[in-house]
C-alpha positions as MATLAB code, in Angstrom:
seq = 'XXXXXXXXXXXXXXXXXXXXXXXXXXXXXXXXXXXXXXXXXXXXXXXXXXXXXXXXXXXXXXXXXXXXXXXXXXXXXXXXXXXXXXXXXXXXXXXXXXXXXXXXXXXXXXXXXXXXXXXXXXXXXXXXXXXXXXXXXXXXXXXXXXXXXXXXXXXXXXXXXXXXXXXXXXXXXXXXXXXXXXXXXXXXXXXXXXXXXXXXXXXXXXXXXXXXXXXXXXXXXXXXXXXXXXXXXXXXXXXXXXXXXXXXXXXXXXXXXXXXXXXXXXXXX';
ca = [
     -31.436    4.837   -8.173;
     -29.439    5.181   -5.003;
     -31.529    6.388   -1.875;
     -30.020    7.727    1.059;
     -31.322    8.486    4.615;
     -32.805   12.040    4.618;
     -33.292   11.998    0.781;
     -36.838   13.024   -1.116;
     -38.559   11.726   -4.049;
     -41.321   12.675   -6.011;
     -43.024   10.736   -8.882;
     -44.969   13.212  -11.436;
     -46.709   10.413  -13.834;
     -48.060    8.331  -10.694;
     -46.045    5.478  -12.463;
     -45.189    2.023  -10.716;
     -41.869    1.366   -8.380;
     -39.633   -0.997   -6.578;
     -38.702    0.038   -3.199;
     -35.993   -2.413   -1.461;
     -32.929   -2.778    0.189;
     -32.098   -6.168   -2.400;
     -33.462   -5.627   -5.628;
     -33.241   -9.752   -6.123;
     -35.833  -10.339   -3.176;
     -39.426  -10.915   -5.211;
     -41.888   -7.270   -5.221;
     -44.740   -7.820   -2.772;
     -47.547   -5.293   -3.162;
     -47.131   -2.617   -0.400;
     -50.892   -2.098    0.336;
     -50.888   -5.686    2.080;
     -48.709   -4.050    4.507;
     -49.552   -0.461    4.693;
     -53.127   -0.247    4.353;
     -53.959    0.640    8.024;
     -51.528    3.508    7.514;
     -53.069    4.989    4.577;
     -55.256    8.928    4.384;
     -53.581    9.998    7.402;
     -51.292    7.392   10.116;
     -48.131    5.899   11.398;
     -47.799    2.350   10.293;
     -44.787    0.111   12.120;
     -43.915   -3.240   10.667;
     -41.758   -5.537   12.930;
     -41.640   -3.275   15.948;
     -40.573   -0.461   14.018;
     -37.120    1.930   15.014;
     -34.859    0.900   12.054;
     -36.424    3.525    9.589;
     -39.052    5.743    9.151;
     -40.570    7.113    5.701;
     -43.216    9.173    4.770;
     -45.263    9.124    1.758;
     -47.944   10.404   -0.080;
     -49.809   11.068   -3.184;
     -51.485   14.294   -4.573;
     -54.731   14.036   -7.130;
     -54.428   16.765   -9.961;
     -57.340   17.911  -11.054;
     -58.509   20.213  -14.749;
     -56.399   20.312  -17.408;
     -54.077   22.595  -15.897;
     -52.172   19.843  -14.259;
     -50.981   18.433  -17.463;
     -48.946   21.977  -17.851;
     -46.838   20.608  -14.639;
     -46.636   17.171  -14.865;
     -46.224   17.232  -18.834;
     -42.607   18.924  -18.257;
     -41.304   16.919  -15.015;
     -39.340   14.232  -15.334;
     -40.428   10.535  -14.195;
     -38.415   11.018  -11.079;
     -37.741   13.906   -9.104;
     -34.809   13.224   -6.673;
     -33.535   15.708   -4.013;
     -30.144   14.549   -2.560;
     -28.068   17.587   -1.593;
     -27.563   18.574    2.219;
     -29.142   21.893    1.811;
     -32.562   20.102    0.505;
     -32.580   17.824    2.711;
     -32.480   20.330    5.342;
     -35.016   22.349    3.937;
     -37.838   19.396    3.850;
     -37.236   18.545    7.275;
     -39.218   20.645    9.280;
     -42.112   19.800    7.450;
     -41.669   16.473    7.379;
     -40.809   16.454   11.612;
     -44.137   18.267   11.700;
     -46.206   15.922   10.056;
     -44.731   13.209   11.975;
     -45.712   14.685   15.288;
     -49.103   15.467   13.828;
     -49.183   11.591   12.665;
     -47.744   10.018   16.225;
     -49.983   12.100   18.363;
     -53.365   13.383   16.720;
     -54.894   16.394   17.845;
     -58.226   18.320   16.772;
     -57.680   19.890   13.447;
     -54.715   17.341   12.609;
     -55.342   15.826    9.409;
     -56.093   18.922    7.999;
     -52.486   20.179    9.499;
     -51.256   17.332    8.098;
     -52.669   17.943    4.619;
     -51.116   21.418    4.687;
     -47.779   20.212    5.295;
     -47.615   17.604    2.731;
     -48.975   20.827   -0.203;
     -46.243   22.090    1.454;
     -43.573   19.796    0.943;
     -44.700   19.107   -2.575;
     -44.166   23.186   -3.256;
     -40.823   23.198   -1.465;
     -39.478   19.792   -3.347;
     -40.893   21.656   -7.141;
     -38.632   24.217   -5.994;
     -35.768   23.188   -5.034;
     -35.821   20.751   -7.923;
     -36.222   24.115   -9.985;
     -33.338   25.551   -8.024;
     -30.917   22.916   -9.186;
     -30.485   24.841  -12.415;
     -32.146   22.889  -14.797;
     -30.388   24.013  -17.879;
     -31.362   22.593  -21.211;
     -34.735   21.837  -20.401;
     -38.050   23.049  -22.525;
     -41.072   24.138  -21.044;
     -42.690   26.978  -18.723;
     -41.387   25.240  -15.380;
     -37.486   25.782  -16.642;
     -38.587   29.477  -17.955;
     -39.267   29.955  -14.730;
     -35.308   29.743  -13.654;
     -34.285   32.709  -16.276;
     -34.946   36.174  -14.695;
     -36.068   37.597  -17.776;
     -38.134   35.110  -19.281;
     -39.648   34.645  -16.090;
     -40.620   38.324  -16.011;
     -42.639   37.737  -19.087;
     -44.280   34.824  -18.135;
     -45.406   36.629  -15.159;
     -46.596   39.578  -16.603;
     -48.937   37.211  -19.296;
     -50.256   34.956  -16.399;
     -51.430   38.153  -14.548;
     -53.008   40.129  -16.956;
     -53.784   37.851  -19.541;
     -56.507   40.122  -20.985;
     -53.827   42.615  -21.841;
     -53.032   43.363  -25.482;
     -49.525   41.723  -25.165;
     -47.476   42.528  -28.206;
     -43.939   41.043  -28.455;
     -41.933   44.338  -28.461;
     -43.828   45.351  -25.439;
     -42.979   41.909  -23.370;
     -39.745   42.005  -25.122;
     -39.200   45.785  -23.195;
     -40.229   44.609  -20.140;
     -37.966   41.828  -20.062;
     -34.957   44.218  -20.845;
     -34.352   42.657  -24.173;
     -34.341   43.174  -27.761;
     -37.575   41.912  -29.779;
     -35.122   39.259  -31.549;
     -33.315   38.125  -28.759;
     -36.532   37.635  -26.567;
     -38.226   35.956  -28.834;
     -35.506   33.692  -30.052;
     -34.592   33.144  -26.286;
     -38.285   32.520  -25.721;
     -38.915   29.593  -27.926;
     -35.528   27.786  -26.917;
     -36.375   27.871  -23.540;
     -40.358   27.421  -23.100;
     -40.702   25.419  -26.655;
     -43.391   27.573  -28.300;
     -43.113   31.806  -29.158;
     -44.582   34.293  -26.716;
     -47.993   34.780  -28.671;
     -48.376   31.019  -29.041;
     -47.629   30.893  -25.168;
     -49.708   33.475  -24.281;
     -52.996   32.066  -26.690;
     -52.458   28.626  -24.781;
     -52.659   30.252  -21.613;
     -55.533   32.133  -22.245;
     -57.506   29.061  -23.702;
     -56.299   27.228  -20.600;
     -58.016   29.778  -18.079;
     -60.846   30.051  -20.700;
     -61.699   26.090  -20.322;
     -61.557   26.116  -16.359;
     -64.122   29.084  -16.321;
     -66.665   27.101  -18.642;
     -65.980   23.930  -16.522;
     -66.018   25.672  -13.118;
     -68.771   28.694  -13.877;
     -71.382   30.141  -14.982;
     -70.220   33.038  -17.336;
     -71.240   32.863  -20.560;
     -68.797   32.413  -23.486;
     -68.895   36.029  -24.566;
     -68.097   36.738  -21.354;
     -65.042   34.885  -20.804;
     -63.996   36.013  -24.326;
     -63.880   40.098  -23.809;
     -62.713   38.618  -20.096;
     -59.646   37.130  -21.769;
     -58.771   39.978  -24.840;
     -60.794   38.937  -27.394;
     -63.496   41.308  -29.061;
     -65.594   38.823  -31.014;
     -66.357   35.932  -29.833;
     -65.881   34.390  -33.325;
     -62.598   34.357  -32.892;
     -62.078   33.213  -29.527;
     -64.138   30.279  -30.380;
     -61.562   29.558  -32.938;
     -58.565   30.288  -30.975;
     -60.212   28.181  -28.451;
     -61.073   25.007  -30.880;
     -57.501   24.976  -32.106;
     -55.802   24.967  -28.672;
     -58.305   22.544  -26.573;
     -59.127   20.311  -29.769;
     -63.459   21.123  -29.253;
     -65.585   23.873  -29.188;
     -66.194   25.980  -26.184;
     -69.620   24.643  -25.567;
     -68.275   21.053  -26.281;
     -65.846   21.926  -23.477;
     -68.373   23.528  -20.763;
     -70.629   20.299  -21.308;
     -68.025   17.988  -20.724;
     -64.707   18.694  -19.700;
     -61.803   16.004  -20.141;
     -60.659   15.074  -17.202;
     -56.379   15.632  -16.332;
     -55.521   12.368  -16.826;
     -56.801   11.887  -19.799;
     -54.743   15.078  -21.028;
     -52.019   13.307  -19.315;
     -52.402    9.515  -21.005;
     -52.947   11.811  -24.580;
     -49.212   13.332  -23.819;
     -47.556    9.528  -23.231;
     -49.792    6.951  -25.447;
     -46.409    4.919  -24.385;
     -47.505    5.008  -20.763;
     -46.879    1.457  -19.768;
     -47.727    0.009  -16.299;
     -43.609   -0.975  -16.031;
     -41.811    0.004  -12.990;
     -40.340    3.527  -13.766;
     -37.641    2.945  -11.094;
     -36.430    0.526   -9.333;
     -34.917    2.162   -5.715;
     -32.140    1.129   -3.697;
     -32.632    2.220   -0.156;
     -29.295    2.323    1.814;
];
């Protein structure tokens, strides 16, 4: 991959990469050189003034991350003027925050780099990512967006498919054909996911009992949200609320290929 001044990348997996100028020079690790830079700082090597570049990293946490990283690619790679342009106030921000602390400016700093990871996520959505699967590319379509939306915030409702198919402004077989082409599962299978999904963050995170989180979530018995529950998340729900599997381990369950190889190796021009 080609990079070019002003350009942004963003690595979902976390996965290994080759930053250079001359891809034949030998790798050297970059923590020898950056590591007075690192959790917050402006690090110059050789005097500094020929380039500047910012990095980062962001630490997912609950098994809702694996939802977002399980249908990004390995690289995300924003190259068009109007990106560009977009990321840069943020990213001039953060450098003034960096070159001349203040109180409060790591925390500034923090902000802006949520921020930029928002603003790359959607303008990487905004590229029209046609032919993808999954909620994130949903997300692009009007209509099936609609839906989505309307399951995410009332997921207790009694969603039926010619109800969700209405509100989208579609016919029953359309929406749900259109559905499963474009998020990779039908609307009740999405919805049942979601549910378990906000179901295992409330027995991780609180105190509510099980019943509770059931009639909390549409179900009247909680027979059968224990069910639902043990065929989505793989366990029980008490097997979940005693110990609840950390993201990456969701994450390293989606890609048992996961290799520590380079994904990239990046040109910077």
């Amino acid at each position: 991959m080609l990079l070019k001044a002003g350009d942004c990348f963003l690595l979902p997996h976390g996965r290994p990469f080759r930053l250079a100028t001359n891809l034949s020079l030998p790798p050297i690790d970059a923590s020898r050189f950056f590591a007075t830079g690192r959790n917050g700082g402006i690090f110059s090597w050789n005097g500094g003034g020929d380039f500047f570049i910012a990095g980062g990293h962001f630490a997912f946490a609950g098994s809702h991350a694996s939802i977002l990283l399980g249908v990004l690619p390995p690289i995300v790679h924003l190259r068009k003027e109007s990106d560009k342009a977009a990321m840069r106030w943020s990213l001039e921000r953060m450098r003034e925050e960096l070159r001349d602390p203040q109180p409060g400016g790591t925390l500034v700093a923090q902000q802006l780099a949520y921020m930029m990871l928002v603003q790359a996520l959607r303008l990487h959505l905004g590229e029209g990512l046609r032919g993808g699967v999954g909620w994130l590319f949903a997300l692009a379509d009007k209509q099936m967006s609609a839906a989505i939306t309307l399951m995410h915030g009332n997921p207790a409702h009694r969603w039926t498919l010619p109800e969700l198919a209405e509100r989208a402004g579609m016919s029953r077989s359309v929406f749900a054909l259109k559905f499963k082409e474009t998020v990779g599962k039908s609307p009740m299978e999405y919805l049942t996911r979601w549910r378990m999904m906000l179901a295992g963050d409330r027995l991780a995170n609180s105190s509510d009992s099980i019943s509770t989180i059931a009639q909390s979530l549409g179900y009247e018995s909680e027979s059968a949200f224990s069910t639902a529950f043990k065929r989505i998340m793989g366990c029980s729900p008490r097997q979940y609320g005693r110990n609840p599997p950390l993201a990456s381990n969701l994450e390293e369950a989606a890609d048992p290929a996961k290799e520590l190889e380079p994904v990239a190796e990046i040109i910077a021009s």
